[in-house]
C-alpha positions in Angstrom: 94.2 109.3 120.1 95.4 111.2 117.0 93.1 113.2 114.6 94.5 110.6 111.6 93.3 107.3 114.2 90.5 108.9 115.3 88.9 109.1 112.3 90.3 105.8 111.2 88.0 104.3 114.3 85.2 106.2 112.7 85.3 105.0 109.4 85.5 101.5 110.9 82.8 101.9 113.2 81.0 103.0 110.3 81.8 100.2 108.4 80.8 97.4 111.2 77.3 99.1 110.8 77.2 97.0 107.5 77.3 99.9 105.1 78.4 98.7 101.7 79.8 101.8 100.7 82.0 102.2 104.1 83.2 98.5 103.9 84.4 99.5 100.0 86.6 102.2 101.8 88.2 100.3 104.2 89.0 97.3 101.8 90.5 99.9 99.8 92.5 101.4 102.4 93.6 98.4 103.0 94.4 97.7 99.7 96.5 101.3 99.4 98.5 100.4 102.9 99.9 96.6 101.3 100.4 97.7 97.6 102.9 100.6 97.8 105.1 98.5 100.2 108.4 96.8 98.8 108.8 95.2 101.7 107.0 93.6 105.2 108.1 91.4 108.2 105.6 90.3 110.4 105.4 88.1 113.2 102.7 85.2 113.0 101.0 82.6 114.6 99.3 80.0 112.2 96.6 77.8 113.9 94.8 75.2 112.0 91.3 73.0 113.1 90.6 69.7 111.5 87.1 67.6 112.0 88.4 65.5 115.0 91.2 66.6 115.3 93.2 68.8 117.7 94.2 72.2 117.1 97.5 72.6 115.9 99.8 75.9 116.4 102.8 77.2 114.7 104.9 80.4 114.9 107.5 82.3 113.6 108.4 85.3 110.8 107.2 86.1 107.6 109.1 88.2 105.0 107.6 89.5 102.2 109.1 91.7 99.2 108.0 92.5 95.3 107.1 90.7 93.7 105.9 87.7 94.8 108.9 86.9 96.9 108.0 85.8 100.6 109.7 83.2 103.3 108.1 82.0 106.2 110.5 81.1 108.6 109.0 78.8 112.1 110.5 79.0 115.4 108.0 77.0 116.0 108.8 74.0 114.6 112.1 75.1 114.7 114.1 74.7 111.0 110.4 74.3 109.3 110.5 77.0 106.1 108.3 78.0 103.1 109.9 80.3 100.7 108.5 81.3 97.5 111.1 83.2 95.1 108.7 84.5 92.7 107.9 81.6 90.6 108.0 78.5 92.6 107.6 77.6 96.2 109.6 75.5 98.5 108.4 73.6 101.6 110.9 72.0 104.0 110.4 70.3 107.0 113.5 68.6 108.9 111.2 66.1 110.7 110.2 64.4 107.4 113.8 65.5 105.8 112.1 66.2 102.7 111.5 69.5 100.2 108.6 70.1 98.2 108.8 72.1 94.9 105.6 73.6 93.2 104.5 76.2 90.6 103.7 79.2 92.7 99.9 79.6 91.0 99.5 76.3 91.2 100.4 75.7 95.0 96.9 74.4 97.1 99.4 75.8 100.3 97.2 77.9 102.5 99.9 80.7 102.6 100.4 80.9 98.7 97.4 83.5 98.3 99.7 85.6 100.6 102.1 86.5 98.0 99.3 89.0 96.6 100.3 91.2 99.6 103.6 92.3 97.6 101.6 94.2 95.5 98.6 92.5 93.7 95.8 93.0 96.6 92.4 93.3 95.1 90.1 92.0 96.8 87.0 92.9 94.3 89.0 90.7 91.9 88.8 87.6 94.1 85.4 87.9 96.2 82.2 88.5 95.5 80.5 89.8 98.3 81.5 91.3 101.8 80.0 91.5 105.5 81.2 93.7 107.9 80.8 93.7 111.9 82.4 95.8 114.4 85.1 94.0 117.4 86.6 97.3 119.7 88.3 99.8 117.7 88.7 96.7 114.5 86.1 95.0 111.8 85.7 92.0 110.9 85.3 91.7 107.2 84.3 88.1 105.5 84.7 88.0 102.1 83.1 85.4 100.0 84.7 83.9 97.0 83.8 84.7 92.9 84.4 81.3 92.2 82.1 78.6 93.1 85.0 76.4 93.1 87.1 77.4 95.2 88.5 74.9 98.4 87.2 77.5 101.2 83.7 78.7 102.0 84.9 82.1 102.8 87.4 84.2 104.9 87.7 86.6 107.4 89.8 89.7 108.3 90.1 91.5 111.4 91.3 95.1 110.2 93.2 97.5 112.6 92.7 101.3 112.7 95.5 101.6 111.3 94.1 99.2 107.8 96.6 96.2 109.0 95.2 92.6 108.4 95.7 91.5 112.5 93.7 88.0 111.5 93.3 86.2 108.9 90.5 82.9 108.7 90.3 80.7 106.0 87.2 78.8 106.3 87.5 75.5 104.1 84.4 73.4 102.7 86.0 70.6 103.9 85.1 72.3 107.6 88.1 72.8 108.2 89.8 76.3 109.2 93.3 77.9 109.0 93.8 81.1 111.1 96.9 83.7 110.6 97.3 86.0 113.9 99.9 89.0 112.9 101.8 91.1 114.9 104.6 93.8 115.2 104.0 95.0 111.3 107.2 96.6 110.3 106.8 98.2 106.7 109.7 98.8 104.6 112.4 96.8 106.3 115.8 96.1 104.2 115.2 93.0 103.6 117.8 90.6 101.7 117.4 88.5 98.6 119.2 86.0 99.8 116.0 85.4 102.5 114.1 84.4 99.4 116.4 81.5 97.7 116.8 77.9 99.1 119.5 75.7 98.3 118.1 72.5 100.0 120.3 71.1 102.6 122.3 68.2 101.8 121.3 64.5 101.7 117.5 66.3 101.5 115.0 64.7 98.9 113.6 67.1 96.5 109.8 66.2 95.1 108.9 68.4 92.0 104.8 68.4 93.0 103.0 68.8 89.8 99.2 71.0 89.9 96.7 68.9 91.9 99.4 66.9 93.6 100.3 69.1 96.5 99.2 68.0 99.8 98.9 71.2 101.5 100.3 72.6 104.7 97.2 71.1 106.5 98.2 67.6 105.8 101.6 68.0 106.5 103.1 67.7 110.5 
């Protein structure tokens, strides 16, 4: 283990101890790591839990480049994609032959908060109060929300030695819970505009969804 890890396990250790201060470092390293990137790939897996229902995973890559821009691309369903090209987002699924079209700010979509990873991570902005515990040479960090009104109860990170988000839980009120599991990080990749538009394949419906309309990626199958 490196000097630069070693005392990056430190600090977290530190942090899992539930000292306020500590956790305020690490959410700011973590902070510092996502906001100087232009661009990320990542693989995922996205697991979502309903009341009585089973479990249901997906997987595939994410892309992710200033500002705003991101495309999440399922091998797993295969052909399923969500891109977001700054200002609006797109959903397409070729089981149900149909694309969705939303604001960006106003998209209910569990991966629209994601966006803020291209450059507008603050978590201070968004939550009011954090908790901290310690898993191996990671934290767990669950954050709760400023605004009473928002559709989850809280969520969780698991942060790496190295400040990557590994997991990400969002907890809803509903009792419901969306989980993102990340893996092979690689920071800075060329990555094309092209990724980033979608022409929407021919003889496909297109449904402008207007604010409070959209019915979320937990509905959808």
């Amino acid at each position: 283990m490196g000097h630069s890890r070693g005392v990056a396990v430190c600090l977290l250790a530190a942090a899992a101890a539930l000292g306020q201060p500590r956790i305020g470092e690490v959410l700011s390293a973590v902070e510092k790591r996502y906001n100087h990137l232009r661009t990320l790939e990542v693989s995922f897996e996205q697991i979502y839990w309903a009341p009585g229902r089973p479990p249901r995973a997906e997987r595939g890559i994410a892309y992710f480049r200033k500002p705003r821009l991101m495309r999440w691309e399922y091998h797993e369903p295969a052909g399923k994609l969500f891109v977001s090209d700054g200002s609006s987002v797109w959903f397409y699924s070729p089981l149900s032959r149909r694309v969705e079209k939303m604001p960006l700010r106003a998209s209910g979509d569990w991966r629209a908060p994601l966006a803020v990873l291209m450059g507008e991570l603050d978590f201070r902005r968004f939550f009011r109060e954090f908790r901290g515990r310690h898993q191996d040479d990671a934290i767990w960090i669950q954050a709760l929300p400023k605004q009473e009104t928002a559709a989850y109860s809280h969520v969780e990170l698991l942060v790496g030695p190295d400040y990557s988000i590994r997991r990400l839980v969002i907890h809803g009120r509903d009792q419901s819970r969306m989980e993102f599991r990340f893996a092979g990080e690689r920071l800075n990749p060329a990555v094309p505009m092209r990724l980033f538009r979608f022409p929407p394949p021919p003889g496909v419906e297109v449904v402008e969804v207007g604010v409070g309309q959209e019915g979320g990626e937990q509905s959808r199958d």
